[in-house]
NUTI-317198 format. One record per residue (C-alpha): residue in one letter; z, x, y. Coordinates in steps of 0.5 Angstrom, whole numbers, plus 500, padded with zeros to 3 digits. Layout:
BEGIN
aZXY...
//
This chain:
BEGIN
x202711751x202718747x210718747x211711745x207713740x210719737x216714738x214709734x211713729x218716728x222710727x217707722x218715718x226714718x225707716x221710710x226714708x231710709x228705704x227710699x234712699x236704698x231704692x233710689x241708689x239701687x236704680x242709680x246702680x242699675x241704671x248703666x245695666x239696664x242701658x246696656x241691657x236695653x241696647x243689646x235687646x234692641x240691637x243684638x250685642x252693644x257695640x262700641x258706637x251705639x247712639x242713644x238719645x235721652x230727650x229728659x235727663x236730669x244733672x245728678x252729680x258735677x265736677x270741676x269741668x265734667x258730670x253726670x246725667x241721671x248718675x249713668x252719662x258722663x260729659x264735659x263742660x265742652x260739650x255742653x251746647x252754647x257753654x251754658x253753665x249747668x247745675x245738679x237737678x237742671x233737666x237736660x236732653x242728650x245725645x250719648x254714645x257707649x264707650x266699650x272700653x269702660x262700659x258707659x255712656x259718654x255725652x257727645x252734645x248736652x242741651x239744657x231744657x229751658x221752663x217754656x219747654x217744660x211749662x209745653x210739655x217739652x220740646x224734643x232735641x231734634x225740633x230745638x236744632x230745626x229752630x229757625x233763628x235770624x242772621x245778619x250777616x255778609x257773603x264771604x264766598x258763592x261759588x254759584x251753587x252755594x255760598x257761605x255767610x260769615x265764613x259758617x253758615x252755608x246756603x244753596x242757591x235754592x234759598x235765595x230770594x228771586x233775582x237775587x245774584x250774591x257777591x262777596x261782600x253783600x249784606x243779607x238777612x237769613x233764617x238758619x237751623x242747626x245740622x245737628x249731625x253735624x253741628x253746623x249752621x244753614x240757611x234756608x232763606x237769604x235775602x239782601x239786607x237793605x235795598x232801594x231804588x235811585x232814578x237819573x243818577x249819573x255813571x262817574x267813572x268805569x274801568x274794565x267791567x266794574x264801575x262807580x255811580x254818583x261816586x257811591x254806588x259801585x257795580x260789576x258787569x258780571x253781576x249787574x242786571x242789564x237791558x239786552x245789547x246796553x252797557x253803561x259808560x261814564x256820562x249815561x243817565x241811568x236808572x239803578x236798584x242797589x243793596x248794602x254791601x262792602x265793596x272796597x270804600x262802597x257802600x252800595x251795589x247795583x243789582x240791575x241797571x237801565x238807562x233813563x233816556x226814553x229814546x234809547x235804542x240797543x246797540x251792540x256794546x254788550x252781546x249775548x253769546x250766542x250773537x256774539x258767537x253769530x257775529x264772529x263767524x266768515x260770511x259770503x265766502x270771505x276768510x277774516x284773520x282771527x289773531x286779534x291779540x295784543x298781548x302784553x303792552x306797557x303803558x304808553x307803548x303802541x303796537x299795530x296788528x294787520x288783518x287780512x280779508x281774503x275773498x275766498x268765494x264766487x261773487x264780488x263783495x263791497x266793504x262799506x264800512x269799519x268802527x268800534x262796537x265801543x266795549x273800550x271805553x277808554x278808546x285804546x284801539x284805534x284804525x290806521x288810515x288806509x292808502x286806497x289799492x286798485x279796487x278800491x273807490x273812496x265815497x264822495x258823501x261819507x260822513x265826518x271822520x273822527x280823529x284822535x292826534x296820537x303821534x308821529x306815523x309809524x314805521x312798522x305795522x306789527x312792532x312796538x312804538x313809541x309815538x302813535x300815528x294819526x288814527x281814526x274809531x271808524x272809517x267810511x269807505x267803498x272798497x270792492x273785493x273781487x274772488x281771489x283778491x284780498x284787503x289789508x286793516x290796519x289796526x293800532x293799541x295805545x296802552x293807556x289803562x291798567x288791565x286786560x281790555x276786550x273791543x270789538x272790530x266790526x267789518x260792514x260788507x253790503x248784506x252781512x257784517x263780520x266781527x272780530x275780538x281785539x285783546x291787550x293787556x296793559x301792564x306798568x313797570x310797578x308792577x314788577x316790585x310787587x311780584x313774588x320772588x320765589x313760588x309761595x310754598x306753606x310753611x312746614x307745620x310744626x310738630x307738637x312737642x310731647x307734654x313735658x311731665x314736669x315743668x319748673x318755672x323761674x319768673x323775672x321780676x316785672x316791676x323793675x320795668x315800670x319806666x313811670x314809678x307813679x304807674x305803679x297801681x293795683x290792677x282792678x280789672x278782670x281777666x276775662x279769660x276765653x270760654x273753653x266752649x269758644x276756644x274750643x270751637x274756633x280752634x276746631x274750625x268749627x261754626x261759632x253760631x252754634x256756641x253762640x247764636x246771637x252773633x246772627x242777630x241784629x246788634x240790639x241793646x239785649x245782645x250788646x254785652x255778649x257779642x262785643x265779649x264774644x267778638x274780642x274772644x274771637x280776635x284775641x284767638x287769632x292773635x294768640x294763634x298769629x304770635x304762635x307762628x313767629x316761635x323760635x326753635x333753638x334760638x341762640x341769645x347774647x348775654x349782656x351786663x344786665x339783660x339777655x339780648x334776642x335777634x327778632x327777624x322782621x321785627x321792624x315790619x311789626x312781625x311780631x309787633x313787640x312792646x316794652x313789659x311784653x312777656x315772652x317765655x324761654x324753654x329749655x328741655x332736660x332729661x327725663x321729661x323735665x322742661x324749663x321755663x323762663x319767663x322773661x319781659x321786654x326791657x328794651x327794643x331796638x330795631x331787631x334786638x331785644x332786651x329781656x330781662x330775666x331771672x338773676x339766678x338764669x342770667x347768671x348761669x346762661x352759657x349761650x345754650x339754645x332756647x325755645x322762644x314763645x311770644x304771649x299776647x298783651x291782654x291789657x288793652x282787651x280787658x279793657x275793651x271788656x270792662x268797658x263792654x260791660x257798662x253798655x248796660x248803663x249807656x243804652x241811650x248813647x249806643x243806641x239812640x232811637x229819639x232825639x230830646x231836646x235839652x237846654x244849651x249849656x252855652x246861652x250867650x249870643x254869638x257875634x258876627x263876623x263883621x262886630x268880631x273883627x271890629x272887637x278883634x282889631x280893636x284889641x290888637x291895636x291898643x295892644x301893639x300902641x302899648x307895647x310898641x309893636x305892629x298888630x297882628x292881622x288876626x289872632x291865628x291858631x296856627x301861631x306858636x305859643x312861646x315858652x319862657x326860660x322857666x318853662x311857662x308859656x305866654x298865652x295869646x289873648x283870649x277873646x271874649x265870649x260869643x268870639x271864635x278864637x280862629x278866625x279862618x273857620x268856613x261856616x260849616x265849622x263855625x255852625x258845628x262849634x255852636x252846636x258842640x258849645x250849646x249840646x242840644x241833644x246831649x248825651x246823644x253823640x254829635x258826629x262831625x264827619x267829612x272826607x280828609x282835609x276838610x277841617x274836622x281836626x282844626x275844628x275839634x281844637x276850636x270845640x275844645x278851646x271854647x268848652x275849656x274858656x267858656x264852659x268853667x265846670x266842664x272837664x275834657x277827655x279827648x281820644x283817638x285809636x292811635x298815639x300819633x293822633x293824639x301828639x297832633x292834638x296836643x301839638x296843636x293845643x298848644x300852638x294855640x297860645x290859648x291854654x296853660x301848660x298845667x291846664x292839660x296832661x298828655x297820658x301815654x301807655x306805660x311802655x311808650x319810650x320817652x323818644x318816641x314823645x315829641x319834645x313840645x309835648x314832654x311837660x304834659x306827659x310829665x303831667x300825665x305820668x301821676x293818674x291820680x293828678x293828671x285825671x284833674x286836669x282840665x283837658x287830658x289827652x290820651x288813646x282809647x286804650x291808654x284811657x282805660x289806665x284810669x279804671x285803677x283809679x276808681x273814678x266816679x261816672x261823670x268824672x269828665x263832662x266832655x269826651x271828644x273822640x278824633x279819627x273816630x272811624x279807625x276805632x273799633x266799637x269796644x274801644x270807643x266805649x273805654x273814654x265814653x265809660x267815664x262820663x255820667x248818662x243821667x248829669x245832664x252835662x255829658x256831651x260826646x263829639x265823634x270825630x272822623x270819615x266812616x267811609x275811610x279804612x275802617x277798624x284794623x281786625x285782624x280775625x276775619x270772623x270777627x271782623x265778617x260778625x261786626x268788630x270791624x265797623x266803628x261806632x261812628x258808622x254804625x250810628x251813620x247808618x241810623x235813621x237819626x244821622x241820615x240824610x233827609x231831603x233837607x239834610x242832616x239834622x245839625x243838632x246830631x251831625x255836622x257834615x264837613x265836605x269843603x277841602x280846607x287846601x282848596x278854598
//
């Protein structure tokens, strides 16, 4: 009975279920009808375009790329706002629209609801779009009623701050919400970003109406708040209020500016318009010539103007006076001496004159001159003019400054003063080489071809390339391919903040990771959209015994920039829809001509046929930059310092002074040259060669012992740096040795490594920089030194670099770094950022090098700073990190506008310039962290 029960129970519990899942697909089945039905009730029969808004829907069922919301919307995976990877039960909110050619909803924006939402009840769609989220980015364009920041965001001069005039290129800080009609981003506040305050600082330098304070701070007439009547000129003391903002090699604009000097009065340098407009006009009867126009001078050349000043009145007027307002300050224009007339008196008590020697006398008054005649600024004189007579100045230009340039000729009668507008524009001869040949017109946009219905593929063999047999090993790296939702988003031109907002956030150790990812993304885009342009219709290629020969135009110019082992496909369309793909790799480049190597079976059977040519982009390096972008979560403290910890020296012996080191020096050198028989040197010098014997070893200068500085030229700054690189107080944080250009970084960065090479035994050094260049003039000068082995370090070049492109100096450490696995235990190894990545296939442990210098620092974009920086260990204790370079240089080359307006273009060394613990204090930089080298090394 018990059983029978139990049994029954059973059934009755299976058929519950069972009716559950009935109803349940019932409701799904009637879901599209009861939608379509609740449209047509609400709004008469349902058109194609009907909106509907699900602020609650639950994913019941997902594809490959696509789904559906409560088994009734359709979407896609494009659609889905910010890329965020969805599963089945997420809830959802939606905007749908009815497609009446299937009689469905389709998704056009699909939001996924996050807990907090849920745990409050929700939050409909609207309010999560009206969110305000932070921004910081530049101006990119104001037109004076609205601009852009980042090149997406838009704002209306009603949200800028007060008194706030944004340039292009201003640094600024916002708050935005999302138009989800559509889909871009606005601000609704924007302010500057930083901004400070300097007092009695020094104008250094104008030209037309933009100018240079303290040879940091620029500013721009248009823009810059002045006092009434006042403009700056090179010498003035001033007062100024400037923000962050990228204008050219500045840092710095001034946003308004006053002189310092309590006594200063207004003069009439700088004129409203209305003033202006007062001052130009014909008093008391008197009728001024108003041509006052130059036109085009070359630079040197002179031209002199006549006005005339015709008494058109009743009374007698008395000009008294004629000068310069002083708008020129490079004093361009200038006044002839003028031959009395009958009318005319000369004053006993006028002032001194000013006279500038500026040539021989001229023999025309209104033709171009090669030498200047001797003129005056301003000119004091009695000179009546009756009804009916008229007066003749003379006014001169001397081109001296590039531009278009404006003064002001001021006319002082007895009660009223006349003012007329004088214009040149100066011009040179080098001008000429940059102007266009032929009116630019954009090229033709290339039709699309239709998709092919099958596509047949032979592929040459890649291998066979490799110039560097002990190269050849696995590729552990991701491919990193680009989110569709991106991809996407940039094609359409469309606001990336809204794929993903935390490109409007201040980098933060929280952001890192996807930024950077996000920015490389962005950067690959347009160097895949920038190849596609240089596609060759119907080209015709040259068959050679082993390869197939292809004229790139402007290849040269890096117009398409080529390198050995690049793919490049070849199409061949056939009949009935069927395309032919061959896909090809570069063998050989030289000059325009480019060898690919193909497939056999092809290469064969090529007749001359045209083809198709389609370049691909290089990924190695990007992936590489991802990879490495990945780790930032392990080097928190070196991208992002926030304190400075003290550790202990690793280099604790005693440095001598410069008088015992010469004492020891000398010593050496001449119980050396008694016992070799030959004159001592004067000094040890790094610059001397290191020789090589027959058998290829080099002879080695001598060593100095420790506490000595193996060049003995270094200026104090580049001692004191060298002790403090030797000694890494502050280890891991970076140390930066910044300085303009020839003030000894290299020469210093080469003192470092030697000494960490000779005293510092357990130590293993990786020294980087962006480019190959930089890194031969490294290794050369290491091994100029005369101070290392030749087995000591290995020069690792990218795989496709050509053995003649590699200086011969340099060819046996390259040979060393052709084997990764051998060169990786060498005690130096030089290579760039991205060839560095080349160690990944190894698998070395963190911590593998102790030191990694990092040269030319700041034309390093940040992701390729952290490829080198990657393989050393946070947590050892030993790691130390030398960042070497000018952050006020060129910086990163970015390509990609957007990516370059979000970040990718400032290197690591200037963003950790901008932080607190690299600043500058009233006491200076602190020297554990930065060595400031500002002293140029050609003119001691």
């Amino acid at each position: 009975m018990l059983a029978k029960k139990s049994s029954s129970t059973s059934t009755w519990a299976s058929f519950a279920d069972m009716l559950s899942a009935v109803r349940c697909m019932l409701s799904k089945l009637v879901s599209p009808l009861w939608s379509k039905a609740q449209a047509e009730a609400n709004g008469g029969a349902a058109d194609s375009q009907t909106i509907r808004h699900l602020p609650d829907g639950v994913v019941t069922q997902l594809g490959l790329d696509h789904g559906l919301i409560d088994d009734a919307i359709y979407f896609t995976s494009g659609v889905v706002l910010g890329g965020v990877p969805l599963k089945v039960g997420d809830m959802v909110s939606c905007i749908a629209v009815a497609d009446g050619a299937q009689g469905g909803w389709r998704a056009l924006r699909v939001v996924k609801s996050s807990d907090a939402w849920e745990a409050e009840g929700g939050t409909s769609f609207e309010d999560e779009c009206a969110q305000l989220r932070p921004l910081i980015g530049t101006v990119t364009s104001f037109d004076g009623e609205g601009g852009y920041i980042n090149q997406n965001t838009y704002f209306l001069r009603s949200s800028l701050c007060e008194g706030y005039e944004p340039v292009t290129g201003d640094w600024v800080q916002a708050k935005y919400f999302i138009n989800p009609n559509q889909w871009t981003t606005q601000a609704q506040s924007v302010a500057p970003l930083r901004y400070c305050r300097l007092n009695q600082v020094c104008v250094t330098s104008m030209y037309a109406n933009k100018g240079v304070v303290e040879d940091s701070v620029f500013f721009c007439l248009d823009s810059l708040l002045l006092p009434a009547y006042y403009k700056p000129s090179p010498g003035h003391v001033v007062n100024l209020v400037m923000m962050e903002s990228n204008q050219s090699f500045y840092r710095w604009r001034a946003l308004c500016m006053a002189p310092s000097t309590q006594g200063w009065k207004p003069t009439l340098t700088h004129m409203p318009t209305a003033a202006l407009e007062t001052l130009l006009e014909n008093k008391g009867g008197l009728d001024v010539t108003c041509y006052g126009q130059f036109g085009d001078l070359m630079v040197g050349e002179h031209r002199k103007l006549v006005l005339w000043i015709q008494n058109k009145g009743s009374e007698t007027h008395r000009l008294k006076c004629c000068e310069f307002a002083g708008w020129d300050s490079e004093q361009q224009f200038f006044l002839n001496p003028l031959k009395m007339g009958p009318k005319e008196k000369p004053r006993s008590d006028s002032g001194p004159i000013v006279v500038e020697e500026r040539g021989s006398q001229a023999e025309e008054a209104d033709g171009k001159e090669t030498k200047p005649s001797l003129s005056v600024r301003r000119e004091e004189r009695e000179a009546e003019l009756p009804p009916g007579e008229r007066l003749s100045i003379v006014v001169g230009c001397q081109a001296k400054s590039l531009g278009s340039c404006a003064e002001l000729l001021l006319l002082h009668f007895s009660s009223f003063v006349i003012g007329r507008r004088l214009e040149v524009t100066v011009c040179s001869k080098d001008e000429s080489l940059l102007w266009p040949c032929a009116p630019y017109s954009p090229a033709d946009a290339k039709p699309i071809p239709a998709a092919p219905s099958h596509v047949i593929t032979l592929t040459a063999h890649h291998s066979t390339l490799n110039r560097l047999p002990n190269r050849r090993l696995p590729c552990f790296l991701p491919y990193y391919v680009v989110p569709q939702p991106l991809r996407d988003c940039v094609a359409g031109q469309k606001d990336v903040l809204v794929v993903q907002p935390c490109l409007g956030e201040v980098l933060s150790a929280s952001n890192a990771q996807a930024r950077f990812s996000t920015l490389l993304w962005m950067e690959e885009l347009h160097a895949e959209r920038e190849l596609g342009e240089f596609t060759i219709q119907g080209a015709q290629l040259r068959k050679g015994a082993a390869y197939l020969h292809l004229e790139v135009l402007c290849l040269t110019e890096g117009r398409p920039n080529l390198n050995i082992g690049d793919r490049i496909v070849l199409k061949s369309p056939q009949s009935d829809g069927i395309m032919m793909e061959y896909i090809s790799y570069v063998a050989e480049i030289n000059d325009e001509d480019v060898s690919l190597k193909v497939n056999p079976a092809f290469h064969r059977s090529y007749l001359g046929e045209p083809l198709d040519v389609e370049f691909s982009y290089n990924r190695l390096t990007m992936r590489r930059c991802h990879h490495a972008v990945e780790q930032i979560k392990s080097f928190m403290e070196i991208f992002f310092p926030s304190k400075v910890t003290t550790q202990t020296p690793l280099w604790t012996v005693k440095w001598l002074d410069e008088d015992d080191q010469n004492k020891t020096l000398d010593g050496y050198e001449q119980a050396s040259a008694k016992e070799n028989c030959q004159i001592p040197n004067v000094s040890v010098d790094m610059d001397s060669k290191a020789t090589q014997t027959k058998d290829g070893t080099v002879s080695l200068n001598h060593t100095p012992s420790p506490g000595h500085f193996f060049n003995r030229d270094l200026n104090p700054a580049q001692k004191e740096a060298v002790k403090r690189i030797l000694a890494g107080e502050c280890r891991p944080t970076p140390y930066v040795l910044f300085g303009p250009p020839g003030t000894g970084k290299t020469i210093t960065l080469i003192e470092a490594i030697l000494q960490v090479y000779h005293f510092l035994p357990s130590s293993r050094v990786l020294v980087c920089t962006p480019s190959n260049s930089a890194a031969d003039l490294i290794c050369v000068r290491l091994h100029d030194s005369g101070l290392m082995h030749t087995a000591s370090m290995a020069r690792v070049n990218a795989s496709y670099r050509q053995e003649k492109c590699i200086p011969e100096v340099l060819r046996p450490y390259s040979k060393a770094g052709e084997d990764l696995s051998h060169a990786s235990f060498h005690r130096i190894v030089v290579s760039t950022c991205s060839s560095a990545g080349l160690f990944y296939n190894l698998g070395l442990q963190v911590g593998h090098f102790t030191h990694v210098f990092l040269d030319e620092a700041g034309q390093a974009t940040e992701p390729e700073s952290m490829i080198p920086i990657s393989f050393i260990s946070e947590s050892d204790g030993q790691a130390q990190i030398v960042l070497a370079g000018d952050p006020c240089q060129l910086g990163p080359i970015v390509k990609s506008r957007m990516a370059s307006a979000f970040g990718l273009g400032l290197s690591l060394l200037e963003r950790l310039m901008a932080n607190s613990l690299y600043g500058k204090q009233e006491w200076g930089y602190n020297p554990k962290l930065v060595g400031a080298h500002l002293t140029n090394m050609h003119f001691k």
